[in-house]
N, C-alpha and C positions, 0 to 999 in steps of 0.2 A: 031973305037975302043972306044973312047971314050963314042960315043952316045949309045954303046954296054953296057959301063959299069952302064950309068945314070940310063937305060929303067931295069937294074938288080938291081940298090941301089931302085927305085922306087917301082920293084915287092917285095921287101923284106919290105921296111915300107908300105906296103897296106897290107901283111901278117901280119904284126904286129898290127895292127891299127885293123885288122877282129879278132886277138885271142884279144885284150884288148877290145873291145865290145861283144864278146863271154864272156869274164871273168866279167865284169859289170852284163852282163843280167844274166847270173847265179847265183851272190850274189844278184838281187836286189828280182830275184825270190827264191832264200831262205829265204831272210827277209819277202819276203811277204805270204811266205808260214810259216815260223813260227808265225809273228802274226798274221797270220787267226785260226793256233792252240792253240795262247793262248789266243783268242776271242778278241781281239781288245781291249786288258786294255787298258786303260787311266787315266791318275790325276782324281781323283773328283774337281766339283767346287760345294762351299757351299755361300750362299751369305743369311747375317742374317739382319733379318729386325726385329726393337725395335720399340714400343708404346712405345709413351713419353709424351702422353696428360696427362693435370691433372688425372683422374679421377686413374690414375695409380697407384697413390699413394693410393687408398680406396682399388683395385684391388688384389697391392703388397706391402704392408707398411715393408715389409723387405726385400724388393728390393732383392728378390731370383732367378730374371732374370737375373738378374748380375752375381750372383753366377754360373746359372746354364753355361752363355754363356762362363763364364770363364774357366770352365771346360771340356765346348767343344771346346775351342780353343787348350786345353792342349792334347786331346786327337783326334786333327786333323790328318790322316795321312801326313806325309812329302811332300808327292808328290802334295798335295792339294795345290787349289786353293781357295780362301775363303777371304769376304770383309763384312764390318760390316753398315749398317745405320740405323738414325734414323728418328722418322718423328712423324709429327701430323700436324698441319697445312700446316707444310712448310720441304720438306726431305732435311738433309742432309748427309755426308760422312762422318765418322766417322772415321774407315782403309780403306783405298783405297785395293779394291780385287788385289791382289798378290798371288804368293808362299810362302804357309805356312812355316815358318823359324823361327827360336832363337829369332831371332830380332821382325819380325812380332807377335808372339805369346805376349814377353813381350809389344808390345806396346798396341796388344786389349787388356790385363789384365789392363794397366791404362788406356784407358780409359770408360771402365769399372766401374770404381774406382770415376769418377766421372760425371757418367750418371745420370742425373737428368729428372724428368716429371712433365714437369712447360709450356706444349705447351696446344691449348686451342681444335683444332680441330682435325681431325683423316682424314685425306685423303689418305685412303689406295689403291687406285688408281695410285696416282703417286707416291706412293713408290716403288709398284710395277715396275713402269714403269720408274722409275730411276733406281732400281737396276739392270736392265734389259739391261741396256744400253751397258755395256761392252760385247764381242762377247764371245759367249761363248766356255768356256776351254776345254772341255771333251764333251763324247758321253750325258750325261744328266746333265743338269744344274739346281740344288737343289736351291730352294726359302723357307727359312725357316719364314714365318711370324706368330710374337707375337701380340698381338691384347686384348683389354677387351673391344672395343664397335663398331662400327657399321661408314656406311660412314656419314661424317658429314665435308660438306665442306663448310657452310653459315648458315644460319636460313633459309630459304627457303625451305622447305620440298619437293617440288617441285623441285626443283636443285637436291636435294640430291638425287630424287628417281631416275632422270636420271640418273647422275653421278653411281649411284650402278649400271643399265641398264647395261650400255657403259661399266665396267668392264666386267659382261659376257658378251655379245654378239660382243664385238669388242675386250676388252683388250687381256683378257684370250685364246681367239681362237689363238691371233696370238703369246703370247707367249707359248702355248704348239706347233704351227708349228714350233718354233726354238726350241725346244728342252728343255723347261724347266718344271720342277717339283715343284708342291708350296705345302708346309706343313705345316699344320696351328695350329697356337695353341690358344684356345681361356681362357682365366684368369678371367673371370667373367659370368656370365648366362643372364647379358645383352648384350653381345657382339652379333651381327648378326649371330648365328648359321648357315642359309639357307646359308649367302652367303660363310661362308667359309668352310660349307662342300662342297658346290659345286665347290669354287676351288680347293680343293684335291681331290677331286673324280673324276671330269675331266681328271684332269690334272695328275691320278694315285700316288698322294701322299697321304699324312696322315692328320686326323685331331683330334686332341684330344682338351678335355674342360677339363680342372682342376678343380676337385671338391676339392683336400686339396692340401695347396699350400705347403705342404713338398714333393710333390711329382713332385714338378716343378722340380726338376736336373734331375729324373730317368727319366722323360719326354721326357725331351733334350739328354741324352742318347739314350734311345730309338728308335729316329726318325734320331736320326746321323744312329744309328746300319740299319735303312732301306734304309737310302741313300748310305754309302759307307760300308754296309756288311765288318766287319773286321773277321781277324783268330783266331779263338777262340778256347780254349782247353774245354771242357766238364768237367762240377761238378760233383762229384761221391762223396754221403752222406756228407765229412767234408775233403772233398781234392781231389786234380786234381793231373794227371802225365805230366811230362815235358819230351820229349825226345830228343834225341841229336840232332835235326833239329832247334831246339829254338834259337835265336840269345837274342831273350830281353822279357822279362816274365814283363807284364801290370796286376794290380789285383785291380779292382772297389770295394770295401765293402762298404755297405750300411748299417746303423746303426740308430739307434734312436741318437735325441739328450741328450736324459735324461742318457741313457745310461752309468753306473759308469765305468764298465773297457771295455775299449777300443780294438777292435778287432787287432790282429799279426797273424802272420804265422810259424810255424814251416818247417823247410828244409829238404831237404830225411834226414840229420844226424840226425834232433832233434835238432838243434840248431834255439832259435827265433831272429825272424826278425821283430822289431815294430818301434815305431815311434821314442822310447828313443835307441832301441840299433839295429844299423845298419851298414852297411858297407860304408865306403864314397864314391861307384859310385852307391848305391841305395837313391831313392828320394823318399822321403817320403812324402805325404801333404799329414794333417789333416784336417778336415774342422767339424763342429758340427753334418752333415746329412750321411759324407762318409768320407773314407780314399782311396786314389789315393796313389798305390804302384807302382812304375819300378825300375825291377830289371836288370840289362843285365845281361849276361853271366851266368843262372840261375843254379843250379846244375839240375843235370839229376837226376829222379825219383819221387815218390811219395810226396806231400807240402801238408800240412794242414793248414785248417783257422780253429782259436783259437779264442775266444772272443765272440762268440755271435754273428756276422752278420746275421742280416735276410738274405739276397742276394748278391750276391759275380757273378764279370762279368772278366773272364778272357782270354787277348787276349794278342796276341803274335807276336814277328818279327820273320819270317821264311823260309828260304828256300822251304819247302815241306808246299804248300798252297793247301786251296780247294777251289774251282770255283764253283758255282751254276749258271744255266739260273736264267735269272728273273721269277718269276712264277708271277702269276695274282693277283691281287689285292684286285679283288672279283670275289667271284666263284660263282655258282647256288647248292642249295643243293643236297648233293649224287652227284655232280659232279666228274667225273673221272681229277683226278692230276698226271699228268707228269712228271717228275723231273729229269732234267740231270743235271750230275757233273762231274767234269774233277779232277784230282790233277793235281798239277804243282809242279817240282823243278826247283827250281833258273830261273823260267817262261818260261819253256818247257814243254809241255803234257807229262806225264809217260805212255809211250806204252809199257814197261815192262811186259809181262804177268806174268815170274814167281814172281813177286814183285803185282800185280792186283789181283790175284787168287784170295790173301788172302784178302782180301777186304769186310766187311761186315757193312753193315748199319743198324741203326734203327731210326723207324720215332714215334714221341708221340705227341697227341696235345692238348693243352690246353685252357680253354674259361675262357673269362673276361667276370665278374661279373658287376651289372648295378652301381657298385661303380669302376671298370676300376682296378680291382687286379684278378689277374690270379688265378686259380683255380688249380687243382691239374693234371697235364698233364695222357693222358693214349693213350698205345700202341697203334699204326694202323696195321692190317694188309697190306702189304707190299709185292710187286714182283722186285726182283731184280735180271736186265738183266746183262750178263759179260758186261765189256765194250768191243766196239767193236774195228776195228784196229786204230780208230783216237784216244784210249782211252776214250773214252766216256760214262757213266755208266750211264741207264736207269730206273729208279725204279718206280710202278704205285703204287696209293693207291687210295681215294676216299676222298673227302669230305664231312662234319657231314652235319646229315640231318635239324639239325635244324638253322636257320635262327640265327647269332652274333657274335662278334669279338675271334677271336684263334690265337691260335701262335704255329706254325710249329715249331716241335725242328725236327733236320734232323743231327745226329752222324752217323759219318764215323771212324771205326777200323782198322786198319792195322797191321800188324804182330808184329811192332816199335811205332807206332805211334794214336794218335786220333785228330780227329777233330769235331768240332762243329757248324753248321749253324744255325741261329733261323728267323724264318720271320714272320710276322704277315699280318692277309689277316682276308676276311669280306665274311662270306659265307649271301649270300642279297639275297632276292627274287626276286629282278631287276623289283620289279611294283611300281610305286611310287601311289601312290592312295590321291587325292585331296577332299574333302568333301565343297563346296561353297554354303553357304543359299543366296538365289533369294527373296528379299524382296517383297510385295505385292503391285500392280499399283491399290489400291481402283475405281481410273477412269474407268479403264478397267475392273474393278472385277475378278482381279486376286486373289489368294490366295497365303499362304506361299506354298515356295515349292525349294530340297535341291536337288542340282546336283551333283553328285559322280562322277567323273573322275578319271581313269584308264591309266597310260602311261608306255609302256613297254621299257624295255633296249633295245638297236640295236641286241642285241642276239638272242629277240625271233622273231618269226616267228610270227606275227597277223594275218595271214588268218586261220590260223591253231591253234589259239588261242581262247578260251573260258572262259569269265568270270560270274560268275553266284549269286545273292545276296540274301541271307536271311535276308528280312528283319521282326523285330521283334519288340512288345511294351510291355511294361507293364501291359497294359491291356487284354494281351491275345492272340493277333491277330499275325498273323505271314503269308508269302505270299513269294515266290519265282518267282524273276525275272532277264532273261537275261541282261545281259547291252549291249548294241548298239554297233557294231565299226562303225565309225567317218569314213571319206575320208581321213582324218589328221595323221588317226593311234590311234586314242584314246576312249578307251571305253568310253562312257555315258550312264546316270540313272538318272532319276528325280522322285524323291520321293516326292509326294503331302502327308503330313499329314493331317487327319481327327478328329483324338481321343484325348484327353489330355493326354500325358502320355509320357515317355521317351520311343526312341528307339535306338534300335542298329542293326548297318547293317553289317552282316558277306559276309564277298567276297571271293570265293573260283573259283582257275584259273585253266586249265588244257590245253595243248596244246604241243607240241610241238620247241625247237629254230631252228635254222639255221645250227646248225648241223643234225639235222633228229631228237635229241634224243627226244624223252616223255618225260613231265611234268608233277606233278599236286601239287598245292603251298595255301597255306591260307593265305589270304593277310589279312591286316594289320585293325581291325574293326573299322565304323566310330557310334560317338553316337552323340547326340540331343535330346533338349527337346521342347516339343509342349504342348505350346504356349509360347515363352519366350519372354523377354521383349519386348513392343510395336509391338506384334504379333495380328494380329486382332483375338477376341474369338473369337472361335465357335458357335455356337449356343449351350445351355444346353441342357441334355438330356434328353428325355422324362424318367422317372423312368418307370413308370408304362408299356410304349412300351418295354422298354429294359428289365423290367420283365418277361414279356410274352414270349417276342424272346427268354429271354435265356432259359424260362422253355420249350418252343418247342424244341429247339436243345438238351435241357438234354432228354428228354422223345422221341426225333429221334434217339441220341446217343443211350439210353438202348435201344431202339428195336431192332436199330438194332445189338446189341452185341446177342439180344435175338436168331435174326434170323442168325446170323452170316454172315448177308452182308452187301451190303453199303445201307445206310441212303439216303431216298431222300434229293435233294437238291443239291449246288455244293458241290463237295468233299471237305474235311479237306486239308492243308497242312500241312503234317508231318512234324517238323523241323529235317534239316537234322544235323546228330549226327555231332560234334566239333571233328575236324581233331587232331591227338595225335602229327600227326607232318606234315612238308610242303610235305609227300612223300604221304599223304593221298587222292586217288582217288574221284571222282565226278562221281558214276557212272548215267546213263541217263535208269531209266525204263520204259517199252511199259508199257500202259495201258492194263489191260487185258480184252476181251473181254468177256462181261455172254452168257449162253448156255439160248435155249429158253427148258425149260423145262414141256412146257404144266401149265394149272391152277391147282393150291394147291388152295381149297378151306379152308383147317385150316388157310391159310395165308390170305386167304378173312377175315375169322371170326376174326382173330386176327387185324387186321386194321378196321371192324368196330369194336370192343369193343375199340380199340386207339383212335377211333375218337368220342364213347360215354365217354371217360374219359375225351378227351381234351375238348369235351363241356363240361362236369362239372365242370374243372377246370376254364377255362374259362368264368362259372359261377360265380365260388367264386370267382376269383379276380376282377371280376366288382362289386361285392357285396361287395368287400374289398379294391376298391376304389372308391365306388361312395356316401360314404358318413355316409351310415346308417351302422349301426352294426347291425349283425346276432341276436343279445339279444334283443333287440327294435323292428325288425320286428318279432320276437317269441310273445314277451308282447303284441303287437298289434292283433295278433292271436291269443290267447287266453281272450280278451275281449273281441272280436268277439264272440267267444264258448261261454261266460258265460253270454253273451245279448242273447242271442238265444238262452239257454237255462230256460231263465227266462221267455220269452216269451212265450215258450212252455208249463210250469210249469205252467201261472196264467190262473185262469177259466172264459171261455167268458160269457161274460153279454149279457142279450133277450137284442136286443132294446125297448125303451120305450111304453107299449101300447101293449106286446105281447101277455099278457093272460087276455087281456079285455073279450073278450068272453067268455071265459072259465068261470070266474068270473060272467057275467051276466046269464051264465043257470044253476050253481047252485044256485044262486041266492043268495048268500055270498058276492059279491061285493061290497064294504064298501065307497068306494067314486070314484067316476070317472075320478079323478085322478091317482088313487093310479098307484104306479109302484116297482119294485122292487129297493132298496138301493143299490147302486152301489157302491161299496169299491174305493177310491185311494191308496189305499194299493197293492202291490202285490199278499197280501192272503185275499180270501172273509171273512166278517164278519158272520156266521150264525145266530146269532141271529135275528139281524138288518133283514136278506133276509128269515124270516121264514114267511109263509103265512097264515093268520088267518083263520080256516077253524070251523065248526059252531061242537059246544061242544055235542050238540046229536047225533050226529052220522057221527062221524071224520073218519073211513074206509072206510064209501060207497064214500062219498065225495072227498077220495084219489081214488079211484077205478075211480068215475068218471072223476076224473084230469087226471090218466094216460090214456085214452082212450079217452080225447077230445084234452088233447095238440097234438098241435104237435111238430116236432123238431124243435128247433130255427137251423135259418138261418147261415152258418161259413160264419161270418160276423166279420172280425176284425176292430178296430176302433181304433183307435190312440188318440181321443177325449175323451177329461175328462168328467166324467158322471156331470149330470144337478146338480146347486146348491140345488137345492127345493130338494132331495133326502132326505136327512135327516130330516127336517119339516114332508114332507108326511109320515114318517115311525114314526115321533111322534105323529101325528095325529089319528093314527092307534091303536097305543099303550092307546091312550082314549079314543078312541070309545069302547077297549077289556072288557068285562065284569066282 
């Protein structure tokens, strides 16, 4: 009976014992089933890292780091985790990372208060790697570091340039495998730009450089807003609405400092709310750059901002929140974007359809300027899917095609209510493109000569990738060349310069990523000059050759415009026309092949009269540089004509002794010497060469002369006539009767 009753008190607590672990695994699977619906919130953790080297103080002489940190301690959420250090030679703890709280806040405000930058060194390595140390709080752990210089952990340049090393390729790898995010902000244009955009890019955070430092708090704002995304109500012209889901109404105003009256708010009554006249559970702080308002328990309807605010940031505690995925950081242009959202009350998905219907979004997006101020946002087109039965609402739109920083506004409407998401993302061509000049080995007789590298994001796809370069000079020349891919993954190009003169190399990619999609992107143009400093010259150029060449190429050019085909020689390279934007294609043309059309002899004729020109030209510019001038050899030819002519003009003299005979059978012969007077004159003398012939009978005596001379001989003589010429002709003259 007994052992009857035990073996039933036993079947009874094993029944019991099976429904209390029936009832456990029930709850633990609806807990785990509601936060896999409300996406696995969690605290954020924020962990702020301060430059405190000297040089800080040239950087920020109005220590507006302070201000801004102060103001993100104020506007931490509650549930946050968040620790404070400083560093420069040496890190240390500042607030120890906790739960953001009353206490915690007032304690970062002081000290704060009396942060100073009086360290000598920057060793932003183990800043890093101390803040890092505590395990982290939440699904990503947010590293905000402040910075105006570079690593500098000795005088050793060599130390230093490892030390930078060992940050990427060791530090950084293994803190993005725990899960952390670094945000960088750089305070000066000497600070290492390369190396801390490449920790937020990595590492899918943010980097900005402050070019005016009034805009260091909005900065810090800013990048809080991308690490823990708050609930924000939407600005509409000069006031927002508050609906009855609000628990506590937060209002950012941003203001100049010069600024005379001071920015307030009006309440759906009309009654204001500023800094002199408020309510004692609203908090008020003024600051010179901004006014930080919280209100709780806010009335329901329509608020306006009064005063002049340039920009106004309003977020809110609430029940009825909105959730966005994270979306990507950087996109590829014309990229298609995704966008899911969920709402939440009091952190349960609304699977409500007749409360979903009414649901309608808009997406606008806005681009920063190369001064880092947003521009004037504009509509996307937009497809939005119902949500489905987990609540989930799907919207597509695209991203802008051109290549620079935007900021996604993404409002949600509901029947009661609105909200407002904003995110900021980097539409990047994902080539990073290197330009390194290769100095010249004289030993070797090498020459200058610039290596172009090309390196793609993990996204695309490099066998299916083309890169293509125009390169171009000053002087005219222009030439298209593929770039090599590498075993490595890496396009290369070596460009040997020849000509003095600047160039510039345009790169233009097309291919395909790892999605399948098509590409085709203008990457980023590299320039140089040739011959720059301690460049070995060139050799000068011949003028007179590069004369010639180019009047050849002008007079091949018109022909062949003449004949309407191609000019012999190699063919031109057309530059190809500048991309309007990254979506502009490369296309690749066949060459075309000529038809044999049988001989044109008008085109024979026409290529010799080409080649009777080019040798004329080719005349005149040896004649037009070898020294002499076209007027000088004219004068020389015409001296020529007028010596020849003269020659021609004066009349030949008998040689001496010609008309002896003649003389002795008329027998008139006067001396036996006698000969005829020879002029040195060009024109004969008549007188002088007349011949004495006998006074009785002077015609028979001509009759006989012309019938016994004979002709003289065409005999020219260069030789000047005999001295005696003149004597014998005076001689003559006294013998005359």
């Amino acid at each position: 009976m007994a052992k009857a009753h035990s073996t039933a008190r036993f079947q009874t607590t094993l029944c019991a014992a099976l429904v209390c672990a029936w009832w456990v695994l029930l709850t633990l699977s609806a807990s785990a089933r509601a936060q896999d619906q409300s996406g696995g919130a969690s605290s954020a953790d924020i962990r702020l890292l301060v430059d405190v080297s000297g040089s800080m103080n040239q950087s920020d002489p109005q220590n507006l780091r302070a201000e801004g940190l102060a103001l993100l301690s104020k506007m931490l959420p509650a549930d946050t985790h968040a620790g404070l250090w400083r560093f420069a030679g040496q890190v240390s703890e500042v607030v120890p990372a906790a739960a953001v709280t009353k206490s915690w806040r007032q304690r970062t405000a002081d000290s704060l208060q009396t942060l100073r930058s009086d360290g000598q060194l920057t060793d932003i390595g183990a800043a890093l790697a101390r803040a890092a140390r505590a395990p982290v709080q939440a699904e990503r752990a947010h590293l905000l570091l402040l910075t105006d210089g570079k690593v500098d952990i000795g005088d050793d340049p060599e130390r230093n340039r490892r030390e930078r090393a060992s940050i990427l390729t060791e530090l950084l790898p293994r803190l993005i495998a725990r899960g952390f995010v670094i945000h960088t902000i750089a305070l000066s244009n000497d600070a290492d730009a390369e190396l801390l955009q490449s920790l937020a890019s990595e590492s899918a955070g943010e980097h900005r450089v402050v070019t005016n430092r009034d805009e260091l708090v909005s900065i810090f704002v800013d990048i809080l807003d991308q690490a823990v995304p708050p609930q924000r109500l939407p600005v509409s012209g000069d006031g927002f609405v508050v609906d009855s889901t609000v628990d506590e109404l937060t209002v950012l105003i941003y203001h100049l400092d010069t600024q005379a009256q001071r920015p307030h708010l009006l309440d759906p009554d009309l009654l204001p709310v500023s800094e002199a006249r408020h309510d004692d559970a609203v908090r008020w702080l003024s600051r010179p750059r901004y006014d930080l308002v919280t209100i709780p328990s806010p009335k329901n309807g329509r608020w306006q901002l009064v005063g002049g605010g340039r920009d106004a940031r309003v977020t809110v505690l609430t029940d009825l929140t909105l959730h966005v995925q994270p979306l990507a950081q950087t996109v590829l242009p014309g990229e298609p974007m995704n966008i899911r959202f969920v709402l939440r009350e009091r952190e349960q998905v609304l699977t409500d359809h007749e409360l979903l219907e009414h649901v309608s979004a808009h997406v606008s997006v806005g681009a920063f300027n190369a001064d880092g101020v947003l521009g004037e946002p504009t509509d996307q087109d937009i497809t939005l899917r119902s949500a489905d039965t987990d609540g989930y609402f799907l919207l597509r739109t695209s991203a802008p095609e051109t290549p620079g920083d935007y900021q996604l506004n993404l409002r949600i409407d509901g029947a009661t209510f609105a909200r407002e998401y904003q995110r900021r993302f980097e539409v990047d061509s994902t080539f990073a493109v290197l330009l390194q000049k290769q100095p010249p080995e004289p030993a070797q007789g090498q020459a200058v000569a610039y290596r172009v590298a090309v390196t793609a994001a993990s996204v695309m796809d490099v066998e299916h990738t083309e890169i293509v370069a125009h390169i171009k000079n000053s002087a005219g020349t222009n030439s298209l060349q593929a770039l090599k891919l590498m075993p490595d993954g890496v396009w290369e190009l070596t460009v040997t310069p020849t000509q003095r003169a600047r160039y510039v190399i345009e790169l233009q990619a097309k291919g395909v990523d790892q999605s399948g999609r098509r590409f085709s992107q203008t990457l980023e143009p590299q320039y140089f000059t040739y011959p720059a400093e301690g460049d070995p010259q060139p050799p000068p150029a011949d003028e007179t050759l590069s004369a010639l060449e180019q009047a050849l190429a002008d007079e091949r050019a018109a022909l062949a415009r003449e004949l309407n085909t191609a000019a012999p020689g190699p063919p031109a390279v057309e530059p190809e026309p500048a991309a309007s934007s990254s979506s502009s294609s490369v296309a690749d043309v066949p060459p075309s092949t000529p038809k044999n059309e049988g001989t044109r002899w008008w085109l024979v004729a026409l290529v010799l009269l080409f080649n009777v020109a080019l040798l004329a030209l080719i005349y005149w510019l040896y004649r037009r540089f070898s020294g002499k001038s076209m007027e000088s050899e004219l004068d020389e030819l015409e001296q020529q004509l007028t010596d020849n002519d003269e020659a021609d003009t004066g009349e030949q003299e008998p040689p001496e002794g010609a008309f002896d005979d003649v003389f002795a059978d008329m027998g008139e012969l006067t001396s036996a010497s006698a000969s005829a007077d020879v002029s040195s004159s060009a024109e004969p003398d008549v007188e002088a060469d007349a011949i004495q012939l006998d006074d009785d009978d002077p015609m028979a005596a001509l009759d006989e002369l012309t019938d016994v001379v004979p002709e003289p001989p065409d005999i020219e003589s260069d030789e000047d006539p005999p001295a005696s010429a003149e004597s014998d002709s005076d001689n003559q003259d006294k013998d005359r009767p």
